[in-house]
Each structure stands twice: as structure tokens, then as C-alpha cells.
C-alpha positions as CSV (number, residue, x, y, z in Angstrom):
1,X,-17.6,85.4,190.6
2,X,-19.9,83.2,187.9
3,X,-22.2,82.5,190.1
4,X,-26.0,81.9,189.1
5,X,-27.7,84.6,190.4
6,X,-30.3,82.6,192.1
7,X,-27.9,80.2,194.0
8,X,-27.1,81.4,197.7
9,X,-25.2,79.1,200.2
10,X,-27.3,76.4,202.3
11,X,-25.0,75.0,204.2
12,X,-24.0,76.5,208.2
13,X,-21.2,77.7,209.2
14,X,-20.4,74.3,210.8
15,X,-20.4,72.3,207.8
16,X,-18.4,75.1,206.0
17,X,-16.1,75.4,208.6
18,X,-15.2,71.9,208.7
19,X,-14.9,71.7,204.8
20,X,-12.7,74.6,204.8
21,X,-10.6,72.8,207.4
22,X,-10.3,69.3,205.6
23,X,-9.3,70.9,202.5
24,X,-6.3,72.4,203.9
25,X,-5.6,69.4,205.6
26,X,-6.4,67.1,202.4
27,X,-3.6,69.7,200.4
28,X,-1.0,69.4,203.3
29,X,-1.6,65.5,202.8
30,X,-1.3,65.6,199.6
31,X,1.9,68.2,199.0
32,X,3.8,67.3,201.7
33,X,3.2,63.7,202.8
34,X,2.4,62.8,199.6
35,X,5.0,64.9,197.6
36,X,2.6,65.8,195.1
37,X,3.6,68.5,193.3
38,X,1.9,72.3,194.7
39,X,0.0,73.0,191.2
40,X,-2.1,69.9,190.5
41,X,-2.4,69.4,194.5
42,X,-4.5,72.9,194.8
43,X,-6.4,72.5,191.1
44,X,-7.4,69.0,192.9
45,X,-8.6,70.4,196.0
46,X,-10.2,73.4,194.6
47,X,-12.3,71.3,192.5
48,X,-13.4,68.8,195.6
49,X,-14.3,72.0,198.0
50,X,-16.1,73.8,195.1
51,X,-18.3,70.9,195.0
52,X,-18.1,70.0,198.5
53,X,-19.9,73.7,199.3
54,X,-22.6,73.1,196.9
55,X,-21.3,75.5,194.1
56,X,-23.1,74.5,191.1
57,X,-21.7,71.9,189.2
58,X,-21.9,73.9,185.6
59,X,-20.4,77.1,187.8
60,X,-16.9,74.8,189.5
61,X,-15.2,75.3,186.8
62,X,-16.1,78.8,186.2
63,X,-15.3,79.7,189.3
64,X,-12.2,77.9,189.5
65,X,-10.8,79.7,186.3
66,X,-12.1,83.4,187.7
67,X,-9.7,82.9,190.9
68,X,-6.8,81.7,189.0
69,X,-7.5,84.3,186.5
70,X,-7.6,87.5,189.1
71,X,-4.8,86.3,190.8
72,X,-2.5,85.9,187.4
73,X,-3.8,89.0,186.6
74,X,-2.5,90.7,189.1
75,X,0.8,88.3,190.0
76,X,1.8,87.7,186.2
77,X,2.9,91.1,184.5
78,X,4.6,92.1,188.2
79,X,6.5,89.1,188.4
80,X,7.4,88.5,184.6
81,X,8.8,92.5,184.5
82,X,9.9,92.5,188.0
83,X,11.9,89.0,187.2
84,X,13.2,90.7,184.1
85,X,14.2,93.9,186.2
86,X,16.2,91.5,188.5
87,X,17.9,89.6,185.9
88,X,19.6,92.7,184.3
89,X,20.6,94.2,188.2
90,X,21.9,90.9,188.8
91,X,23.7,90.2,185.3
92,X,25.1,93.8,185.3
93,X,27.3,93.1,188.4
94,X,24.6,95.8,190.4
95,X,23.5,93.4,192.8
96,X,26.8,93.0,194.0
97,X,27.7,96.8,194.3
98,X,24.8,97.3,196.1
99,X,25.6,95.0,198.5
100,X,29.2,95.5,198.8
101,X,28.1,99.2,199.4
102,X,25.6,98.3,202.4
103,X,28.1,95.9,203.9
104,X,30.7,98.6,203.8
105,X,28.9,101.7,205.4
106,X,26.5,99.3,207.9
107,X,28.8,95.9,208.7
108,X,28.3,92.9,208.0
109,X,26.6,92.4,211.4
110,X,23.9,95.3,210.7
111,X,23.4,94.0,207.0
112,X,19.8,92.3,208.0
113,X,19.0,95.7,209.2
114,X,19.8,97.6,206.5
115,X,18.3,95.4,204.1
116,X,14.9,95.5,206.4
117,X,15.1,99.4,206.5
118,X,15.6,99.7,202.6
119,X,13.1,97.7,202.3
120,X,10.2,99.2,204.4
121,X,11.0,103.1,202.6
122,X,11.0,101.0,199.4
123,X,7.7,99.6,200.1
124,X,6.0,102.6,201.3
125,X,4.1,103.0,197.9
126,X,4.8,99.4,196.0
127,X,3.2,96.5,196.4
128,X,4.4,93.4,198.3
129,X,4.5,91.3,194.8
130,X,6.6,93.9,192.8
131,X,8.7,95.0,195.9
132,X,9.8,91.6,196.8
133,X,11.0,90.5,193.0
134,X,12.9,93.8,192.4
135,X,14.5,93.4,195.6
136,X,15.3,89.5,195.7
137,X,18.8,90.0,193.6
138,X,19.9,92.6,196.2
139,X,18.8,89.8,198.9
140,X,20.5,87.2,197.4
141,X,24.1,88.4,196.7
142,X,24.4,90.2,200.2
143,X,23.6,86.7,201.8
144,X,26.4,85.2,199.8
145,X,28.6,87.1,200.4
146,X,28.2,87.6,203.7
147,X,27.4,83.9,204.7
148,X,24.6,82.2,206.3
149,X,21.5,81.2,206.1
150,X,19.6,83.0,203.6
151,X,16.8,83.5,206.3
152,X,18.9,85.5,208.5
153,X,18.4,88.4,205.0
154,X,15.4,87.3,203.7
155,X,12.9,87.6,206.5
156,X,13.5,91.2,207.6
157,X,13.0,92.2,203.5
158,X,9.6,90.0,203.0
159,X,8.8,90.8,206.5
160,X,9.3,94.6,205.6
161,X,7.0,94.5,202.7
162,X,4.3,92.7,203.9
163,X,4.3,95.3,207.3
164,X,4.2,97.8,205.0
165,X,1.6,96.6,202.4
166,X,-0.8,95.7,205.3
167,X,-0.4,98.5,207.9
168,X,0.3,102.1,206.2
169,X,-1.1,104.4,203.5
170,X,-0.9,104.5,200.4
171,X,-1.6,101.1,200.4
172,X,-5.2,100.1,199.5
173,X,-6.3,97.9,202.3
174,X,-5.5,100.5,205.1
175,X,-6.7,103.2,202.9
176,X,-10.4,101.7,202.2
177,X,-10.7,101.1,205.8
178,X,-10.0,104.6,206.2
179,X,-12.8,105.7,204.3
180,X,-14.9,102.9,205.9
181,X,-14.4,104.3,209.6
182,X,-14.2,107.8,207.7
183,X,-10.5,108.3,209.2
184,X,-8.3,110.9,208.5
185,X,-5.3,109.1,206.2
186,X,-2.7,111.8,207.6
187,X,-3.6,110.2,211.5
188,X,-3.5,106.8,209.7
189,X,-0.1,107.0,208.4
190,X,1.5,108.4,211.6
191,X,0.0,105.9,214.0
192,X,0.5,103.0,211.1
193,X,4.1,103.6,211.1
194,X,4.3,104.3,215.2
195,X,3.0,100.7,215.3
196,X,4.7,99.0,212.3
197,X,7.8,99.8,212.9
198,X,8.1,98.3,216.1
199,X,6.0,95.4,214.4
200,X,9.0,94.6,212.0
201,X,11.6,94.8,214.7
202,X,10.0,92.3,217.1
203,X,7.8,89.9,215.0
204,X,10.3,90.3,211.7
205,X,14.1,90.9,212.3
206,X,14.1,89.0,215.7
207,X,12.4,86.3,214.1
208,X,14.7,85.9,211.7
209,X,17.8,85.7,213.9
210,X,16.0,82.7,215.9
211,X,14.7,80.8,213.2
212,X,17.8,81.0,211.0
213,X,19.4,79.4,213.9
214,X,17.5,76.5,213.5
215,X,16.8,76.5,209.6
216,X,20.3,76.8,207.1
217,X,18.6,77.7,204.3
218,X,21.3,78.0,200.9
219,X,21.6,81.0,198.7
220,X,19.7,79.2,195.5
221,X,20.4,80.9,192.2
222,X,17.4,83.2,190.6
223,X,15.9,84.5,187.5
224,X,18.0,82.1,185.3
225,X,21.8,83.7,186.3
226,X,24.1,82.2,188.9
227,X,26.1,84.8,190.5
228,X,29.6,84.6,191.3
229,X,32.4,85.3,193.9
230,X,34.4,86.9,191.4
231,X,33.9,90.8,190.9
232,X,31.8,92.0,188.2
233,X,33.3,93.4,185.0
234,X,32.4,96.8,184.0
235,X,29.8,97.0,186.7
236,X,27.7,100.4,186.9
237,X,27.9,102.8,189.8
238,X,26.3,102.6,193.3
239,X,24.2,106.0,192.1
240,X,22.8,103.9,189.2
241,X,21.6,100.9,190.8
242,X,20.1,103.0,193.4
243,X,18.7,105.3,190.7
244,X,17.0,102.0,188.9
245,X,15.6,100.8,192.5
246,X,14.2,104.1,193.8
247,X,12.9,104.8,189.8
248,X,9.5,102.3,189.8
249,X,9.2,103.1,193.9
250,X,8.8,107.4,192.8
251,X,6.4,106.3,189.7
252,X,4.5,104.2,191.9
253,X,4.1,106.8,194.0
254,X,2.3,109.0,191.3
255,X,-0.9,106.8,191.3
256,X,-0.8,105.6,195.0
257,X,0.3,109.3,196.3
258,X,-2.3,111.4,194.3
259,X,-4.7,108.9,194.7
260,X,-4.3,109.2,198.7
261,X,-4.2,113.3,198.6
262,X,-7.2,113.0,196.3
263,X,-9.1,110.9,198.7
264,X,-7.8,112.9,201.6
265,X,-9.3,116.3,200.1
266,X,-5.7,117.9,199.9
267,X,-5.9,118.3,196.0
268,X,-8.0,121.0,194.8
269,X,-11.7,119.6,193.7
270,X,-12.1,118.2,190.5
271,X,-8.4,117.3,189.9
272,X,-8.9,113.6,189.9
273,X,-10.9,114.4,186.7
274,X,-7.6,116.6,184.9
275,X,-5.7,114.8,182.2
276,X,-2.8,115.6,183.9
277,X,-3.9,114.2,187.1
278,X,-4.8,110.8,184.9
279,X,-1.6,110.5,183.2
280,X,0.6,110.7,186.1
281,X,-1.6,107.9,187.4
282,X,-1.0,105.5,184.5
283,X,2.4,106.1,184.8
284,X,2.3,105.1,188.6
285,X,0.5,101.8,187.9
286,X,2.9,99.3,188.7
287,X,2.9,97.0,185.8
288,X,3.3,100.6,183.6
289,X,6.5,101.8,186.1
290,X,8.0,98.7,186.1
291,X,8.1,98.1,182.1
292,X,9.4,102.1,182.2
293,X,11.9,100.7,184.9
294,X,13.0,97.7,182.4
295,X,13.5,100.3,179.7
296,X,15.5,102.3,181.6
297,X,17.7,99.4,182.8
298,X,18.4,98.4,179.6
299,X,20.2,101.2,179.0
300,X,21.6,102.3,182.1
301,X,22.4,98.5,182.8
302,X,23.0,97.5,179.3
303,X,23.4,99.3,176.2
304,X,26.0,101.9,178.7
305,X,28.2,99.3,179.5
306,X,28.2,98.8,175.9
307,X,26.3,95.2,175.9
308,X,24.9,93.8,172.9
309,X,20.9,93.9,172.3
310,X,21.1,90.4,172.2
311,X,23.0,89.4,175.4
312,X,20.4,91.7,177.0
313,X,17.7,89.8,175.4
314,X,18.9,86.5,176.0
315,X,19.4,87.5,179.9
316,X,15.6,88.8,180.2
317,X,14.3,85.7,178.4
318,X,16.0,84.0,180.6
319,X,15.0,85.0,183.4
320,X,11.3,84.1,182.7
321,X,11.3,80.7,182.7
322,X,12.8,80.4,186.7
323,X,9.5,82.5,187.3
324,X,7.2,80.3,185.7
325,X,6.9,77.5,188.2
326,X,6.2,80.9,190.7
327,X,3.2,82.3,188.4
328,X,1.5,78.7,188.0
329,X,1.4,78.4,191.2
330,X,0.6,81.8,192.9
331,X,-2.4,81.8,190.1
332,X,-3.4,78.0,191.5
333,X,-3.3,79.3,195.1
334,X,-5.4,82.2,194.1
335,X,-8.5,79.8,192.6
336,X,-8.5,77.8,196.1
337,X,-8.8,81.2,197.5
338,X,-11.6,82.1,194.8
339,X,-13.5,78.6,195.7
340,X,-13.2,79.3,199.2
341,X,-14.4,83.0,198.8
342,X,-17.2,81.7,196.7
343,X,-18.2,79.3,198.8
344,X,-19.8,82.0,201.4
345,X,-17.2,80.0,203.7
346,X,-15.1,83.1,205.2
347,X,-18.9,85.4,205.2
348,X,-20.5,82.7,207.3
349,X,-17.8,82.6,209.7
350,X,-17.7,86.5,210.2
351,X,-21.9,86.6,210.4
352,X,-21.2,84.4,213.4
353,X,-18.5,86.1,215.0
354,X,-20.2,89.3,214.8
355,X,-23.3,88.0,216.5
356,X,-21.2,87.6,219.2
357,X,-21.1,91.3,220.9
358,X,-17.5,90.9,221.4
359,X,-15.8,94.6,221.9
360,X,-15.1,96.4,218.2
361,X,-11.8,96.7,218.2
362,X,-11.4,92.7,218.6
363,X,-14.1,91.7,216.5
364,X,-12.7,93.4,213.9
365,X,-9.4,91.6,214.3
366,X,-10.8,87.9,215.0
367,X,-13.3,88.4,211.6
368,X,-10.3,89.9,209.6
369,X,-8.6,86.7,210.7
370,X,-11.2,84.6,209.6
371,X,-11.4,85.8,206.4
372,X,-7.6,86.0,206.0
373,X,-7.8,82.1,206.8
374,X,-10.8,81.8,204.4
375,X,-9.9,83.3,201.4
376,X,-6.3,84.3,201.4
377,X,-6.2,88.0,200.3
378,X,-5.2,90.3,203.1
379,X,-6.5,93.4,200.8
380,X,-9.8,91.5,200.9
381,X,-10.2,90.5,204.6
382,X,-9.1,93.7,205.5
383,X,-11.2,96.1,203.5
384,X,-14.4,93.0,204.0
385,X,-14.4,92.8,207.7
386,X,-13.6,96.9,207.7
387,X,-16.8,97.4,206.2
388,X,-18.5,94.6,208.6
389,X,-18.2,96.4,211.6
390,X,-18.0,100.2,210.0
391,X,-21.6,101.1,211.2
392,X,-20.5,100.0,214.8
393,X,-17.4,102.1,214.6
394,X,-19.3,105.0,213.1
395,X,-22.0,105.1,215.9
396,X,-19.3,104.9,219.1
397,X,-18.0,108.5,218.3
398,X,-14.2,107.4,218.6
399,X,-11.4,110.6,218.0
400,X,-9.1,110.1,215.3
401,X,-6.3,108.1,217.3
402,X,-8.7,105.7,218.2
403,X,-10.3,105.1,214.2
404,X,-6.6,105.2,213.3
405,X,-6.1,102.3,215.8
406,X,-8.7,100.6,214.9
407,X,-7.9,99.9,211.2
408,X,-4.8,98.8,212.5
409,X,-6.2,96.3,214.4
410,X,-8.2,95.1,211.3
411,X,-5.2,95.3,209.6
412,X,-3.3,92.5,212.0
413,X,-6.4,90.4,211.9
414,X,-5.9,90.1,207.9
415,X,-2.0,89.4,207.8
416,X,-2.5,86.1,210.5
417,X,-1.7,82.4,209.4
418,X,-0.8,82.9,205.8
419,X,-1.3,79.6,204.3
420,X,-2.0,77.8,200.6
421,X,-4.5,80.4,199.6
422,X,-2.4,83.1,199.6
423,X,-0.2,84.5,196.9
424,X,2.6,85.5,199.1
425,X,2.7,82.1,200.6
426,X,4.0,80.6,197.3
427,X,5.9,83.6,196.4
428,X,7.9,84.0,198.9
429,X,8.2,79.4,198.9
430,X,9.2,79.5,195.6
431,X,11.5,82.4,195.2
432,X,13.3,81.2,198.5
433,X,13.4,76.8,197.2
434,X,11.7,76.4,200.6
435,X,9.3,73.2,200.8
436,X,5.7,73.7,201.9
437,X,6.6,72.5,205.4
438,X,9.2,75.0,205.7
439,X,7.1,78.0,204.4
440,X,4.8,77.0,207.0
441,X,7.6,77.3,209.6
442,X,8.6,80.5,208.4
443,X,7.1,82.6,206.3
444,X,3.6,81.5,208.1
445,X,4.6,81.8,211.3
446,X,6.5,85.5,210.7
447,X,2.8,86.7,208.9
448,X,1.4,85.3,212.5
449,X,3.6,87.3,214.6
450,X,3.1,90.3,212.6
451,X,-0.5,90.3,213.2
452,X,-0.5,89.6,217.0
453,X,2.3,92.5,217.5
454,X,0.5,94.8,215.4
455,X,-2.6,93.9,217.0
456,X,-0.8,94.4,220.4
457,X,0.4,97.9,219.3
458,X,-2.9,99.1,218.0
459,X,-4.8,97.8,221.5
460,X,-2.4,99.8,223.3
461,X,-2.6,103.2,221.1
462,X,-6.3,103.0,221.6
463,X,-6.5,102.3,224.8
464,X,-3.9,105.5,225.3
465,X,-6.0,107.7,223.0
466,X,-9.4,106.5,225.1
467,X,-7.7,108.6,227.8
468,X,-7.4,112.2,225.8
């Protein structure tokens, strides 16, 4: 961050506590009582905690741009390629043969399910940002044509990839804690899944039958093409729109796969430092898969079916305008999260906490939270408060169930109470046409259950593993 290098935080944790909680309260003021819209609201409120903390005035500004800048540059190319991905599954009539083909062999009753399931194997090596845009046209047409609130499909697939992004291997959250509590990633990935699948089924897909119940959300359209009841012409085969789906999820897997056997000590030493080794890792970062994945689409999806390079191009430019309003905002959520972080807010709290001598595997948990609520990033609370209490965790001589347990529980401390700060928040608002207060009652709440259920699960495996 653009920090001077001299300046260090005066304030307490009181005082930073209390401005952390007024300027969540000023932006719910302002966005939903107010109807302000989200961007200005969080540039606003950034600038008055920046200042409020004692950041220097000469260094608001900088700092302001830095955490909007990260966070586009990590939201923007995902989004804009994974938007453009969408448009041409959607336009191509493959949205709706996918989900005619999932209704077909699963029901209409199990379609929640099944989009949940596909979801979780899908995440297993992409990221919650990509993941979510590539699957959103999928989303969408099985909820119309099924009927119902779009809730009832929505939450089990968002649900899915955030379990998946927070809890299991490759991901790199659960996989720097690992090398924090020096745990073996092979342990981590089979207790990770023993506890997150459960996770989804009670804090995700039960969630979502009770609360689209209560909330009937419409189908809106997305990425700048309204679907319709009538069947595609010319549309591609099942086998290709799964082909185009599973494509980015096995490049993916060549960075975040070799980078886990690497880490692990599987590979042979040295191979990290081979060009083949390098290459297959650019080809697995996820902007790099994706734009292969959009190349690929346009042929399989477009030039195939015989469409004109034009149509194709006007379909893909149109689909980056409805994901502008998304990008704006995800970047304006990331520089309140950047203030915050900044700010020493979310490092003050944990310094507290951990002066406490509560037992690890809750400390870990409550100062994950606390950062989670601080700064946004669940990657960031995660791996900060994993590094926290690593020389505690190293010194108790815990087996490898227990270390495995443990970074789950650190895990579920960083997924809790999702609010403006974080990227999924507005995502997932904005994809979805859900108002603030809604998100809050959905998307915040669901991020909250995952967390205590996960955190549930992982007290439980260690507690069973204290006993071998």
C-alpha cells in the first residue's frame, strides 16, 4: 500500500473499531435508506474512513486508487472474458441444452442439486470470480424454465464456489495455510472435502429452499441477450457445451495442480524451474484459459454453426456493457477494503484477540473473522490470521488430521458476514439484480452459515483426530 514509510497507526483498537463500524453503517445509510447509488456511496465512505484512521492526507488518495486497482485487476479481465464466454453459450442456444439435459436425466425437483454438484467439481481448481460468470447462463435458463425463484438455483451454484474457493486445495488460501501449519496438502484436501461437502448441503442448498420461500426473486436477463421460450436454432451438442465448460476448468488446473504437486514435493526437484513446467502454468492462469476458452467458443459456438464474424462480435461486445456496472463496483468495494486494510483496522483487532489465550483452533477462527469483516478478502484473512497463530500451531505437535482441521477452521472464520468490502458481495448483487438489503439477506447470511458449519465440521474432526 502507498504508505509513508514512517507513518504507523496511533489510534486503539477501540477507536478503530468503532470507525470501522460507523462506516458500514454510514454506507448502509447511504445505499439503502438513502438510495444512493453503490459506486459513489463506497468512493464517499472510503475517503471519510481513510481520513478518519489518520492515513495521511497526501497518501487517501493513493491508497484509495491501490484497492480499487488490485481488485480490478484481478475482477476485470475474469469478468469481461468470462461475460464474453457466457454471452456466446447463451446466444448459441447451449445454455438451454445444457439445461434441458440436466432437467432430463436429474428432474426438475433435483435440478438445484445438480446445478450445486456441477458446480463444486467445476470449482475444484477455478476461482470463485471466473467460476460464477461462466456458469451464470447455465443458472439462468435452468431457472426459467423450470420456474421459480431464481434463488432456489442460484444459491447452491454461488454457495458451491465459494465452499470450494475457501475450503479445499488447489485453491490458494487453504494452500498457504498449509504451508503455514506445514500440513500435508494430500490430508488437506481429504478432510476439506469430508467437511465441505456437508457444508454446502446444510448451510447452502437448505438454505436456499427456505429462503426462496420467502424471497421470489425473477430470472433478469444477462450479458446483453434475453433468452427465450422458444428452442434454439441450430443449437450445438450437449458434448460441446460441456467440452467448452470443462475446457478453462482442465487449463486451470495446469497452474493450480502443478503448482500444488510442486509445493507438495510430488514433482521431481527442480521442475518448477523447466520451461515446460512454466508454460503449462501460463496456460493455466485464468485470465490466459479463459481467453483460450473464448477462442475456442467462437468456433465451436460460432463460426460451426456457420455464424457470421460479425454477429459473433456484436454478441461479445455486447455483452460487456451489462458487466460494467459489476466491474465498477466490485473495484469500488475493493478500495473500502484497501482503506480498511490500510488503516491497521483488521491487524489491531486480531493483536487483541490473540492476547486473549483463547484455545488455537478458535482463535484462529474468531481472528479470521475479524479480518474477513475488516478488510473483505477471504484469501487475505485466511492466509493473515494462518500465519498469526502458525508458531502456536507449530509448537503443540498436532498429527496431520488435526493441522488439516485446523486450517479449516481458519478457513470458516474468513468466509463469515460477507459484506460491502467484499468482491463477491457485489458480484453475486449485481449479477443476480438483488438490492443491497437483499444481498444482505442472502448472499451474506448463506457466507455466514458456511463459516459456522464449516467451523462446526472442522471442531468435530479435530476433536476425533485428538483421540488417535
Amino acid at each position: 500500500m502507498p504508505l509513508p514509510d514512517d507513518w504507523s497507526q496511533s489510534l486503539t483498537a477501540g477507536p478503530l473499531l468503532a470507525i470501522a463500524a460507523g462506516a458500514i453503517l454510514l454506507l448502509l445509510l447511504l445505499i439503502i435508506k438513502l438510495k444512493l447509488h453503490a459506486f459513489p456511496s463506497l468512493i464517499i465512505v472510503s475517503l471519510l474512513t481513510a481520513v478518519a484512521t489518520g492515513i495521511p492526507i497526501t497518501s487517501v488518495v493513493p491508497v484509495m486508487l491501490s484497492g480499487f486497482g488490485s481488485t480490478l485487476a484481478s475482477v476485470a479481465l475474469l469478468v469481461g472474458l468470462g461475460a464474453m464466454l457466457g454471452a456466446l453459450i447463451q446466444y448459441s442456444g447451449g445454455a438451454q441444452v445444457l439445461a434441458n439435459k440436466l432437467i432430463t436425466v436429474f428432474g426438475e425437483k433435483r435440478a438445484p442439486i445438480a446445478l450445486g454438484v456441477a458446480s463444486m467439481l467445476f470449482g475444484f481448481p477455478i476461482f470463485f470470480d471466473a467460476g460464477l460468470v461462466v456458469m451464470l447462463p447455465i443458472v439462468f435458463s435452468v431457472a426459467r424454465w423450470v420456474g421459480g425463484s431464481l434463488l432456489y438455483y442460484g444459491i447452491p451454484v454461488v454457495g458451491a464456489f465459494s465452499v470450494m474457493h475457501v475450503f479445499v486445495p488447489p485453491h490458494p488460501g487453504p494452500v498457504s495455510a498449509a504451508a503455514f501449519f506445514e500440513t500435508n496438502v494430500g490430508t488437506l484436501l481429504l478432510v476439506s472435502l469430508l467437511i465441505a461437502v456437508p457444508t454446502w448441503y446444510l448451510a447452502v442448498y437448505l438454505f436456499s429452499k427456505l429462503v426462496a420461500q420467502r424471497i421470489n426473486l425473477p430470472v433478469p436477463s444477462l450479458l446483453g441477450y434475453e433468452e427465450t421460450q422458444e428452442d434454439p436454432t441450430n443449437p450445438p451438442s450437449f458434448g460441446t457445451v460441456l467440452f467448452v465448460l470443462l475446457l478453462p476448468m482442465a487449463l486451470i488446473f495446469f497452474n493450480t495442480g502443478l503448482n500444488t504437486l510442486a509445493t507438495g514435493g510430488v514433482l521431481p526437484e527442480g521442475s518448477a524451474n523447466q520451461t515446460w513446467f512454466q508454460v503449462l502454468r501460463l496456460l493455466g492462469e485464468t485470465p490466459v484459459a479463459l481467453l483460450i476458452t473464448c477462442l475456442v467458443a467462437m468456433y465451436l459456438l460460432g463460426f460451426k454453426r456457420q455464424d457470421q464474424a460479425a454477429g459473433l462480435q456484436k454478441i461479445m461486445d455486447g455483452a460487456l456493457p451489462a458487466v460494467c456496472s459489476v466491474i465498477l463496483i466490485t473495484g469500488a468495494g475493493g478500495m473500502f477494503g484497501g482503506v480498511l486494510r490500510s488503516s491497521g483496522i483488521g491487524n489491531a483487532l486480531a493483536d487483541v484477540l490473540g492476547d486473549l489465550g483463547v484455545p488455537l483452533i478458535f482463535a484462529g477462527f474468531m481472528i479470521a473473522a475479524i479480518l474477513r469483516v475488516a478488510q473483505g478478502s477471504a484469501t487475505v484473512a485466511l492466509t493473515t490470521a494462518a500465519g498469526l497463530i502458525a508458531p502456536g500451531v507449530l509448537a503443540a505437535n498436532y498429527n496431520s488430521i488435526q493441522l488439516a482441521a485446523l486450517v479449516v477452521s481458519v478457513a470458516a472464520g474468513s468466509v463469515v458476514l460477507s459484506h460491502f468490502n467484499d468482491s463477491g458481495f457485489w458480484l453475486v448483487s449485481r449479477f443476480f439484480r438483488m438490492d443491497e438489503k437483499t444481498t444482505l439477506k442472502t448472499w451474506t447470511v448463506m457466507e455466514t452459515l458456511i463459516g459456522i458449519t464449516g467451523f462446526a465440521g472442522a471442531l468435530a474432526v479435530f476433536g476425533a483426530a485428538s483421540l488417535l
